[in-house]
C-alpha positions as CSV (number, residue, x, y, z in Angstrom):
1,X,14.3,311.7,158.0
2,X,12.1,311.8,155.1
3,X,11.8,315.3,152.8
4,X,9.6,317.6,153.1
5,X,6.8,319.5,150.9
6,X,7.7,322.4,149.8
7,X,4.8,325.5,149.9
8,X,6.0,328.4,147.6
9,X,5.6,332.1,146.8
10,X,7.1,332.4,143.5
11,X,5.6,333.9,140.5
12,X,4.5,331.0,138.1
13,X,2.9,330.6,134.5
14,X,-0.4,329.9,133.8
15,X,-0.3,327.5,130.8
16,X,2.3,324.4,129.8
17,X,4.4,323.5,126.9
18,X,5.2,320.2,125.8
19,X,8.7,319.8,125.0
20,X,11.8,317.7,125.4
21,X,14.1,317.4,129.1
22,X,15.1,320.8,130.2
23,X,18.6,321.4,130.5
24,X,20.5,322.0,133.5
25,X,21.1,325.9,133.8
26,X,23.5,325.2,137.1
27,X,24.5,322.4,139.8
28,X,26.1,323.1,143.1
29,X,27.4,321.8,146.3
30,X,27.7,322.9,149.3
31,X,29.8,321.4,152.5
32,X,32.7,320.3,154.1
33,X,34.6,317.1,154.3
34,X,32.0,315.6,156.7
35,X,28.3,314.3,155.5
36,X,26.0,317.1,154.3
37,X,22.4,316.8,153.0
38,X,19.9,319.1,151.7
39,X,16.2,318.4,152.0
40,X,13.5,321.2,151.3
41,X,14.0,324.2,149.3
42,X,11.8,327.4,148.1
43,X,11.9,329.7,145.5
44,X,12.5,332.7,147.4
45,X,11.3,336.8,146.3
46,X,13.7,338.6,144.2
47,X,14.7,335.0,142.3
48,X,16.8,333.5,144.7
49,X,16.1,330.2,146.7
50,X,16.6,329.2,150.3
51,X,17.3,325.3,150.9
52,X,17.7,323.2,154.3
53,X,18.8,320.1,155.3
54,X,21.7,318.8,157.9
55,X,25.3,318.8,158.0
56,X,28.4,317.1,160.3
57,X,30.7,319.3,158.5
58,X,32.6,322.4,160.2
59,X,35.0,322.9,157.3
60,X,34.4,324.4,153.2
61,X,30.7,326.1,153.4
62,X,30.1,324.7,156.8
63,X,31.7,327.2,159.4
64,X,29.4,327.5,162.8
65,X,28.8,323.3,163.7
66,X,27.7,323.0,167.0
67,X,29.3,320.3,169.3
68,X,31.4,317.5,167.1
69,X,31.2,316.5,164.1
70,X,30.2,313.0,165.3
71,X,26.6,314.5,165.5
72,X,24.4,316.6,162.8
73,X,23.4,320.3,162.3
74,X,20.4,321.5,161.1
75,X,21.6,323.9,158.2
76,X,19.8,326.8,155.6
77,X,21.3,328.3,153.1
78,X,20.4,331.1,150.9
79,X,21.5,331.4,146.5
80,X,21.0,334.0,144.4
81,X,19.2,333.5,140.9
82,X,22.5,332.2,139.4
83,X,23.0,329.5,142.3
84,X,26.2,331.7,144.1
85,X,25.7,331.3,147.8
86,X,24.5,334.3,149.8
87,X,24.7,332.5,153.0
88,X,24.6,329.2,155.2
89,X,24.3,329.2,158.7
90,X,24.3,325.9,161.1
91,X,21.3,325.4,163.8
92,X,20.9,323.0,166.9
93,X,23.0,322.1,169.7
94,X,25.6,319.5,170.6
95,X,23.3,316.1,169.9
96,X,21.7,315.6,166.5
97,X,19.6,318.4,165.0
98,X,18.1,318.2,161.5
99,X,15.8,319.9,159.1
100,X,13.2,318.3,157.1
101,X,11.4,321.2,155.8
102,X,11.4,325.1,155.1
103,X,8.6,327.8,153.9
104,X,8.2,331.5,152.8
105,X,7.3,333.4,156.0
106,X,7.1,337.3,156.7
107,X,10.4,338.4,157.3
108,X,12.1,335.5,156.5
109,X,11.4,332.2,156.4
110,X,9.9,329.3,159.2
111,X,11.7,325.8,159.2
112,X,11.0,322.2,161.0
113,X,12.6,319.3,162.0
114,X,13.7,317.3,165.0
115,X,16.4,317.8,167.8
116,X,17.5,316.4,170.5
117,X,20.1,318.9,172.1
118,X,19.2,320.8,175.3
119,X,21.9,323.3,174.6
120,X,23.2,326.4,171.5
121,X,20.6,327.1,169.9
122,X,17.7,324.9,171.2
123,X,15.5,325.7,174.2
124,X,12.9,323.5,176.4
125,X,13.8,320.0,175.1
126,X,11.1,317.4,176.5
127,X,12.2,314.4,177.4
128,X,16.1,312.9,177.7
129,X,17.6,311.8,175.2
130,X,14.7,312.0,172.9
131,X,13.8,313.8,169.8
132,X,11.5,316.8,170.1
133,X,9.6,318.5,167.1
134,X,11.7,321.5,166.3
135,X,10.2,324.8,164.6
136,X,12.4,327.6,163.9
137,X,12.1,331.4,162.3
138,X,15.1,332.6,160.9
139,X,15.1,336.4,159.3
140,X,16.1,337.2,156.0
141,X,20.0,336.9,156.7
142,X,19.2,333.2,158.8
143,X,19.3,334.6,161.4
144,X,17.3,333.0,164.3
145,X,14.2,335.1,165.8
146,X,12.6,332.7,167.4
147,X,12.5,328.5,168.4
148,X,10.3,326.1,170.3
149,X,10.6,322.6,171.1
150,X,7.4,320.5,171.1
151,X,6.4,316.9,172.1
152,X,7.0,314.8,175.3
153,X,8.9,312.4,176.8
154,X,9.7,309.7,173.9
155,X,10.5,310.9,170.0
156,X,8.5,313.2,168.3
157,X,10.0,315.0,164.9
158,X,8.1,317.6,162.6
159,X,8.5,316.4,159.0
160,X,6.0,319.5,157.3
161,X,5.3,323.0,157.9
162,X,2.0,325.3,156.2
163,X,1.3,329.0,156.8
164,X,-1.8,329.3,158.1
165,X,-4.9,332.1,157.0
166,X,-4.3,333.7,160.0
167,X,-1.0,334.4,160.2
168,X,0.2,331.3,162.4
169,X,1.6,327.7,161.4
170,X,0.7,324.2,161.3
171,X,3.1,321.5,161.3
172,X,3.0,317.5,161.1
173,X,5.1,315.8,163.2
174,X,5.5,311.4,163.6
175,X,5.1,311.1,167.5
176,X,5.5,308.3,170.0
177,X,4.6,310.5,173.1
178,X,1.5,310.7,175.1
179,X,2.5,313.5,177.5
180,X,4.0,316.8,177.7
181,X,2.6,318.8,174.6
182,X,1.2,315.6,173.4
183,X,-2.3,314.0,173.9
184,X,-4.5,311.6,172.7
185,X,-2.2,308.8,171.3
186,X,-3.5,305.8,169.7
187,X,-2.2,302.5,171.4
188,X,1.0,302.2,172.3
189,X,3.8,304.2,172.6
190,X,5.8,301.5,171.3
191,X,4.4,302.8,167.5
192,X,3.9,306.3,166.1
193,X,1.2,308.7,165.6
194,X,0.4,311.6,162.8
195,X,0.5,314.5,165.4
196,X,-0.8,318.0,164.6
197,X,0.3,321.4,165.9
198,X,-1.2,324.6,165.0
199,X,1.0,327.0,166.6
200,X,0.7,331.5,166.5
201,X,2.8,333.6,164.4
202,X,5.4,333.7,167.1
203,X,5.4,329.7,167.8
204,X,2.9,329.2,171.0
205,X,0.5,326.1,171.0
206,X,-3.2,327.0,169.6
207,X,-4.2,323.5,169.3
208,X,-3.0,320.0,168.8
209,X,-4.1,316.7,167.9
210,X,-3.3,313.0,167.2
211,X,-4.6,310.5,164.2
212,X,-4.2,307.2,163.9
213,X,-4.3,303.7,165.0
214,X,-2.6,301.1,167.2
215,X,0.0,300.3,164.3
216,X,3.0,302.3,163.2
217,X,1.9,305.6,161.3
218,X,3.6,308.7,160.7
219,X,2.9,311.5,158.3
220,X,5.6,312.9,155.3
221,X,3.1,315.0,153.5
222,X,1.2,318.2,154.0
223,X,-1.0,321.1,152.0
224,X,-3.1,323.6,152.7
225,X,-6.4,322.9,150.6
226,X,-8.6,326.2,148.9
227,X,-11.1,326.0,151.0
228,X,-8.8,326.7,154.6
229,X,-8.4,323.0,155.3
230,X,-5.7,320.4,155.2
231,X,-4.8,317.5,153.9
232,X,-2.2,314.8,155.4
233,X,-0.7,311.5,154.0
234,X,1.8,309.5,155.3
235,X,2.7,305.7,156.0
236,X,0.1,303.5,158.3
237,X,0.3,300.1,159.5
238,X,-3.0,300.6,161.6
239,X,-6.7,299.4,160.6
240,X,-8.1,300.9,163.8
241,X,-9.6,303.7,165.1
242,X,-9.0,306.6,162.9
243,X,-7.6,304.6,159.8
244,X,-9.7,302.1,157.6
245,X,-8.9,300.3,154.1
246,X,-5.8,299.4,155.2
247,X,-4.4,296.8,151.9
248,X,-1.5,295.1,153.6
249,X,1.7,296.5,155.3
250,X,1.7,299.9,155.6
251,X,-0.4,301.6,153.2
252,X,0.1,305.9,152.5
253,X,-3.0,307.0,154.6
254,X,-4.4,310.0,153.4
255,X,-6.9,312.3,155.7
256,X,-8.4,316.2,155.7
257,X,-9.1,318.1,158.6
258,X,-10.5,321.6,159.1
259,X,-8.9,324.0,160.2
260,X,-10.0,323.0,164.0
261,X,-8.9,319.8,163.4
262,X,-11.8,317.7,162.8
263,X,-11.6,314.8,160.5
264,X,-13.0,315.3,157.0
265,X,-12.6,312.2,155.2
266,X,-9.8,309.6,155.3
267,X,-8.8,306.9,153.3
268,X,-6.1,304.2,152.5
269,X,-4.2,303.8,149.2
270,X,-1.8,300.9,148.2
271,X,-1.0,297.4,147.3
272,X,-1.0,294.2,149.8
273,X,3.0,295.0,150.5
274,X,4.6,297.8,151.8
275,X,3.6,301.3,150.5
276,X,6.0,304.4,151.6
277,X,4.8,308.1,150.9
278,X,6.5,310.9,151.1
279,X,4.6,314.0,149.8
280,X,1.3,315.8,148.3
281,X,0.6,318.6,146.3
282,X,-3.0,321.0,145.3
283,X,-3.7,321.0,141.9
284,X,-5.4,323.3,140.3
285,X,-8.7,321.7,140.4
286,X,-8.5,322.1,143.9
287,X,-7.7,318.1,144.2
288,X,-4.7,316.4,145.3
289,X,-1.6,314.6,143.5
290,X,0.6,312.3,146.0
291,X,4.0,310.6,145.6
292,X,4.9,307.6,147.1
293,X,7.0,304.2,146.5
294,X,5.2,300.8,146.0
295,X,6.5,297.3,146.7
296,X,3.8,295.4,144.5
297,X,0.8,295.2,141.8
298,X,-2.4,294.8,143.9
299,X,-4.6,297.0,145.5
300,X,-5.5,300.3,143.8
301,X,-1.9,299.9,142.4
302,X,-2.9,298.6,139.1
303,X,-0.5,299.8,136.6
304,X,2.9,296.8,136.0
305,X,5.4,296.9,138.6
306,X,8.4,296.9,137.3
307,X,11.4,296.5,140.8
308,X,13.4,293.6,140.0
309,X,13.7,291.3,142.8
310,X,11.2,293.1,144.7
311,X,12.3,296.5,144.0
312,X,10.4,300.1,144.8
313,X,8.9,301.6,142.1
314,X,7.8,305.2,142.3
315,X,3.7,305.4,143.0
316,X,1.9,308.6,142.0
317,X,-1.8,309.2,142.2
318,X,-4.1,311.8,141.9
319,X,-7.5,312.4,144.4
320,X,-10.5,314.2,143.5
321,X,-11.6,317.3,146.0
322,X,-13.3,314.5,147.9
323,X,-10.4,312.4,148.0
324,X,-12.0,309.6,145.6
325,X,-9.1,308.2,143.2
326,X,-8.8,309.8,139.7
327,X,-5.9,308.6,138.5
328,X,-2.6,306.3,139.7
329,X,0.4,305.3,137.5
330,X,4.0,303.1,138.5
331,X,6.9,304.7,137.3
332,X,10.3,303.1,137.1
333,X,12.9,300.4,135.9
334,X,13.8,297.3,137.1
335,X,15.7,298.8,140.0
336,X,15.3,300.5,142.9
337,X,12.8,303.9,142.0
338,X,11.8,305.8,145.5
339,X,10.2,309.1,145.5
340,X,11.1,312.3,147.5
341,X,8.8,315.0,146.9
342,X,6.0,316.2,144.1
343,X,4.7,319.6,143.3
344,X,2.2,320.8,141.2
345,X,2.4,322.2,137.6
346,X,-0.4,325.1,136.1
347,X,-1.4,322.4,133.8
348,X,-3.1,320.2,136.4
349,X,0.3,317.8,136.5
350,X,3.5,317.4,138.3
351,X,7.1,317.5,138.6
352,X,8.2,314.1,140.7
353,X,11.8,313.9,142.7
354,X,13.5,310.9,143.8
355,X,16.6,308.8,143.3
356,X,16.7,305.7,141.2
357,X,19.4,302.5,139.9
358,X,16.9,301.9,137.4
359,X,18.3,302.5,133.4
360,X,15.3,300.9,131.4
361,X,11.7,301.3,131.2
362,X,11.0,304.9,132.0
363,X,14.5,305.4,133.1
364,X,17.1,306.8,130.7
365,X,20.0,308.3,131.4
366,X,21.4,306.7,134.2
367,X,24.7,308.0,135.3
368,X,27.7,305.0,135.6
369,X,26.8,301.9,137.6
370,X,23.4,301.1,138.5
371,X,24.4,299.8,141.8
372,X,24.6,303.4,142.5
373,X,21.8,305.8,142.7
374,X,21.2,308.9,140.3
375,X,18.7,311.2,141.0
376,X,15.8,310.9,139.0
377,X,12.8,314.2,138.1
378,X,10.0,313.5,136.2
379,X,7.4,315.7,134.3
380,X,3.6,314.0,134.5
381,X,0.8,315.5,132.5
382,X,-2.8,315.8,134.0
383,X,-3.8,312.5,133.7
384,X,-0.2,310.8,134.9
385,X,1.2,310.2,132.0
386,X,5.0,311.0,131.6
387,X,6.1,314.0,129.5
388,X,9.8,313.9,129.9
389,X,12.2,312.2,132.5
390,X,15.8,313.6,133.6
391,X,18.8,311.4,135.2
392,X,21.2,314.0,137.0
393,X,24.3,312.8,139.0
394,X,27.2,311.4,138.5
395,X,28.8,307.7,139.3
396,X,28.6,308.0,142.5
397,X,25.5,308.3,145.1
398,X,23.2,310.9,144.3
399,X,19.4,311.5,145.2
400,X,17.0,314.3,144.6
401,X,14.6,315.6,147.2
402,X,12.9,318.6,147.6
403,X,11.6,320.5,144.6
404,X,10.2,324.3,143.6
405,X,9.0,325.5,140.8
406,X,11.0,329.4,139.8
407,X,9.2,332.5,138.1
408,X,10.6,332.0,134.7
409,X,9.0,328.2,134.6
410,X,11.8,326.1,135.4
411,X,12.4,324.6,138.6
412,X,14.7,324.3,141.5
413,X,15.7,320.7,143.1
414,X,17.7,320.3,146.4
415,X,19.2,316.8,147.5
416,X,22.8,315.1,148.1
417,X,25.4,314.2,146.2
418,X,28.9,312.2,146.5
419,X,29.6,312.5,142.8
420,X,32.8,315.0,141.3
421,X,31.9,314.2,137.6
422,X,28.6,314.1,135.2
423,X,26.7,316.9,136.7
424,X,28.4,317.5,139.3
425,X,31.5,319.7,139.4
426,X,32.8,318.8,143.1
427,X,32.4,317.5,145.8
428,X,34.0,318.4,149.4
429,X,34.1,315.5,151.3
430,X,31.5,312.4,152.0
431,X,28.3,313.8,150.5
432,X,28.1,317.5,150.1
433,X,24.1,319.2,149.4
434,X,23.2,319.7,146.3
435,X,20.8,321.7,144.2
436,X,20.1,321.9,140.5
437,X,18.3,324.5,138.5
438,X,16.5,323.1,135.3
439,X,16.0,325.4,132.9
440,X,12.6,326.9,131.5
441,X,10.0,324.3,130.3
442,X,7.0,326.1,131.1
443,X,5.3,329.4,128.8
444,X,5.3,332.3,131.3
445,X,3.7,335.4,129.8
446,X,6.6,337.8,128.6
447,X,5.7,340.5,131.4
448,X,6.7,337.8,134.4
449,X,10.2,336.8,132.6
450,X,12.0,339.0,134.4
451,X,12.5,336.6,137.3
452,X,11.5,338.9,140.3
453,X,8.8,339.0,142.6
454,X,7.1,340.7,142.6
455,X,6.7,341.7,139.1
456,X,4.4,345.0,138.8
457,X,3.2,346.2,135.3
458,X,0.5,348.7,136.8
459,X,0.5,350.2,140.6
460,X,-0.3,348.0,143.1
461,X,0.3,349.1,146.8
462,X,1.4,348.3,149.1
463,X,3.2,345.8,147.8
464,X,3.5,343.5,149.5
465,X,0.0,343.7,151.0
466,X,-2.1,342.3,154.1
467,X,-5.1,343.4,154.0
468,X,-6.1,345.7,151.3
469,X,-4.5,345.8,147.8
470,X,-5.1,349.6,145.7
471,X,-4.5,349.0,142.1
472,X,-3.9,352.4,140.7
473,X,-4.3,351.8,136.5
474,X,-7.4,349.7,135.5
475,X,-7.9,349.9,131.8
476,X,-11.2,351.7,130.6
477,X,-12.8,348.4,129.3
478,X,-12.3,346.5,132.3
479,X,-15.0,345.0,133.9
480,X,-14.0,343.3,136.4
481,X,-10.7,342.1,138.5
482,X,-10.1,338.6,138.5
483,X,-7.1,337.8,141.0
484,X,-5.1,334.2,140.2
485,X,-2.8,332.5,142.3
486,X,0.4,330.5,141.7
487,X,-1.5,327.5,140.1
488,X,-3.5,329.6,138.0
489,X,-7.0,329.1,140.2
490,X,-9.2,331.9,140.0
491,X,-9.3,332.4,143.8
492,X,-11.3,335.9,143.7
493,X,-13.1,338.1,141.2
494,X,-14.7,341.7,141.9
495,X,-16.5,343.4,139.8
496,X,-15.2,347.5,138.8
497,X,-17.7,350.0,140.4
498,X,-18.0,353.2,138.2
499,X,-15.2,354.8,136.1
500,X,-12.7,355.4,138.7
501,X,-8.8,354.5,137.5
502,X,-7.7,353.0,140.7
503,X,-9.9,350.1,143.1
504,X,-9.5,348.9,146.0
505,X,-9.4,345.1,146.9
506,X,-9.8,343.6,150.1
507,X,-7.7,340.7,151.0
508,X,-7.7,339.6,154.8
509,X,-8.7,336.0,153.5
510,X,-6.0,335.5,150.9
511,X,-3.8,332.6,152.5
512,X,0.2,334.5,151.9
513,X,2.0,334.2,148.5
514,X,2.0,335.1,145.1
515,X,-0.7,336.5,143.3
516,X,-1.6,337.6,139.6
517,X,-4.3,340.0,138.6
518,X,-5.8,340.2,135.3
519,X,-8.5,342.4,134.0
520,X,-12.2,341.3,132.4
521,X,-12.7,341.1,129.3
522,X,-9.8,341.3,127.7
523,X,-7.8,339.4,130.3
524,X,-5.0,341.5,130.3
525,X,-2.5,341.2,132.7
526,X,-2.0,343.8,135.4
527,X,0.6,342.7,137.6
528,X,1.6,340.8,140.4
529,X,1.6,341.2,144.6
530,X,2.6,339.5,147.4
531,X,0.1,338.4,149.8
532,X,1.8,338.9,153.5
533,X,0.7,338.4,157.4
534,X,2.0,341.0,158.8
């Protein structure tokens, strides 16, 4: 199963500085002496981070497997801020169960992924010995408050998860059914459909949909856009019915939908081979940056490929609000580059994560024998070019996967690992999860260092807030409130009525997260809040 986006609530700087590779502040694993893997990750309040993935392991970290070890847990763990583990807890039943994907939610957190047990943890399978779309809500100690199972009869698997405005979820899931939960498939079952759930605060069906074609497509990437909409990209084969442009292959299909479900605008993006995405991120221009791997020049790929012998090279590109192409750029060596995730930085770039055997070009660094893969994360500027590049491993396997940024301006990666040397310090047993903190390369303001959220310099309450937000200290110049989210997008500015000390904002339509507030003219920072559903 392919990563997952990662949405995230952390407090974040609002302007970039250039500099050298960040240094690795920790590394750790986690696992027993079975194969363990770790996917998405967030940046979690208070400066800790929670990370999922799937294990076989009921030994070291790994203590509540379900079933043997000859099939796979979903697993989430929670660090602290210096990478100790808090907790890890197994999920599923006693056939395969694993997690592509978790998010911030209130209370805890929401993750997704595909099972196919009918037993332990897992309720209302459809289907025999099929996959269903898995969504679970853990508390803050993991602990599960609620599941569903969703699809039909033949595999379907959820590979992204958003909060939603209104306090609910939407997920993306690759789906090869056309009953049960499922309707409106494109050609045969035989290939696979993007299929979209929104789903209440407490997991039940609001609506669903399917996009495609009669060709294989599946979707790896999700965001939630600024103006309550979505955006989707994923691999397509098909030139059909909801899909046009195709260049060859499979192509990464990009599409928007309201928040109803309706089709926006679509389009295809790739060369005449076979083009594999994974992820997409909002910038701050309220545009779009999307990783993916490319097998050829050709196309709208038209910076040099560099793969060797037909090798992947990593593909990012960035869309305009419209989703017309700004920008694209190949990144790589003359081995095997592949892209996992990509997330947005303040300064209209992005950080990149993958794995790579690559050790030339715009590869340096590479642990021990190419033949093996390090994991590779890459710093882009606005306009794609590369500001650093960072090999971490060792000589054995390693990949990187999913990626968060943390309050101080660093960032958090998870992935896997078979490596005991480089950076890596051990290893349990045949692949153990992995996650690396990189240290600060960002300029936070000296008031958000501290590495909590939230981070108050005035009063705001409540804190968090849902609806309305009181701040209690406005300076006597101010003019107005401007109120910035994680990016640093203005997202909403009220003007100061009178003399009063303390105002009043109302929030309802703020989607949940992290918020800064700053005061007109001077632009002086008054704090941070958290933006909750409930």
């Amino acid at each position: 199963m392919k990563s997952c986006i990662i949405l995230i609530a952390s407090c974040l700087c609002l302007s970039v500085d250039v500099r050298a590779q960040p240094k690795i502040d920790w590394s750790v694993t986690f696992g027993g002496s079975h194969s363990d893997d770790g996917y998405g990750i967030v940046s979690t309040p208070g400066g800790g981070y929670v990370f999922t993935g799937f294990s076989f392991s009921n030994d070291g970290d790994v203590k509540d497997h379900h079933g043997t070890t000859s099939t796979d847990d979903c697993i989430a763990g929670k660090l602290d801020a210096s990478g100790n583990l808090v907790w890890l807890h197994s999920f599923g039943g006693t056939a395969d169960d694993a997690a592509a994907c978790i998010i911030l939610a209130p209370g805890g957190y929401v993750f997704c992924g595909g099972t196919k047990s009918t037993d332990g943890d897992v309720h209302g399978l459809h289907g025999t010995d099929s996959t269903d779309a898995w969504v679970v809500k853990l508390d803050t100690n993991g602990k599960i408050l609620w599941q569903h199972c969703y699809g039909g009869s033949l595999n379907d698997d959820a590979l992204r998860i958003v909060a939603t405005g209104d306090g609910g979820y939407l997920f993306a899931a690759r789906s090869y059914s056309n009953d049960g939960d499922v309707t409106g498939h494109h050609g045969s079952t035989d290939s696979s459909d993007y299929w979209v759930v929104k789903i209440d605060s407490i997991g039940t069906i609001q609506w669903e949909k399917s996009y495609g074609g009669t060709g294989d497509d599946a979707p790896f990437g999700l965001t939630r856009t600024d103006d309550n909409a979505y955006v989707l990209c994923g691999d397509a084969t098909s030139n059909d019915d909801d899909v046009s442009g195709n260049h060859g292959g499979s192509d990464i299909w990009v599409l928007k939908i309201d928040d109803t479900g309706k089709i926006l605008w679509e389009n295809s993006f790739g060369s005449p081979g076979n083009d594999d995405n994974n992820s997409v991120t909002l910038t701050t221009d309220g545009g779009y940056i999307v990783g993916g791997s490319v097998y050829y020049s050709g196309g709208n790929v038209t910076t040099p490929h560099y793969g060797h012998n037909d090798e992947y090279d990593i593909w990012v590109f960035k869309l305009a609000r419209d989703g017309r192409l700004v920008w694209q750029n190949s990144l790589g060596g003359t081995g095997r580059d592949y892209e996992q995730d990509v997330h947005a930085t303040p300064d209209g770039g992005c950080l990149v994560s993958g794995y790579t055997t690559s050790d030339d070009i715009d590869v340096s660094g590479h642990h021990g024998d190419t033949s093996n893969y390090d994991g590779w994360v890459v710093k882009l500027d606005s306009t794609g070019s590369i500001e650093w590049q960072k090999c971490l491993g060792g000589t054995q396997l390693d990949g990187l996967t999913g990626i968060a940024l943390t309050s101080d301006g660093g960032c958090v990666i998870a992935g896997n690992t078979r490596s005991s040397d480089g950076d890596v310090m051990k290893n349990q047993g045949n692949g153990d999860a992995w996650v690396v903190r990189l240290a600060s390369f960002l300029t936070t303001p000296p008031e958000l260092v501290s590495g909590t959220v939230p981070s108050t310099i005035t009063s705001l309450f409540p804190n968090p807030a849902i609806a309305q937000l009181t701040i209690g200290e406005i300076p006597a110049a101010c003019t107005s409130i401007d109120v910035y989210d994680v990016l640093g997008r203005r997202v909403m500015t009220v003007p100061r009525e009178g003399t009063n000390a303390a105002m009043t904002l109302d929030i309802p339509d703020l989607p949940q997260g992290c918020y800064f507030i700053r005061a007109t003219p001077d632009n002086a920072m008054l704090g941070s809040f958290l933006k909750s559903v409930e």
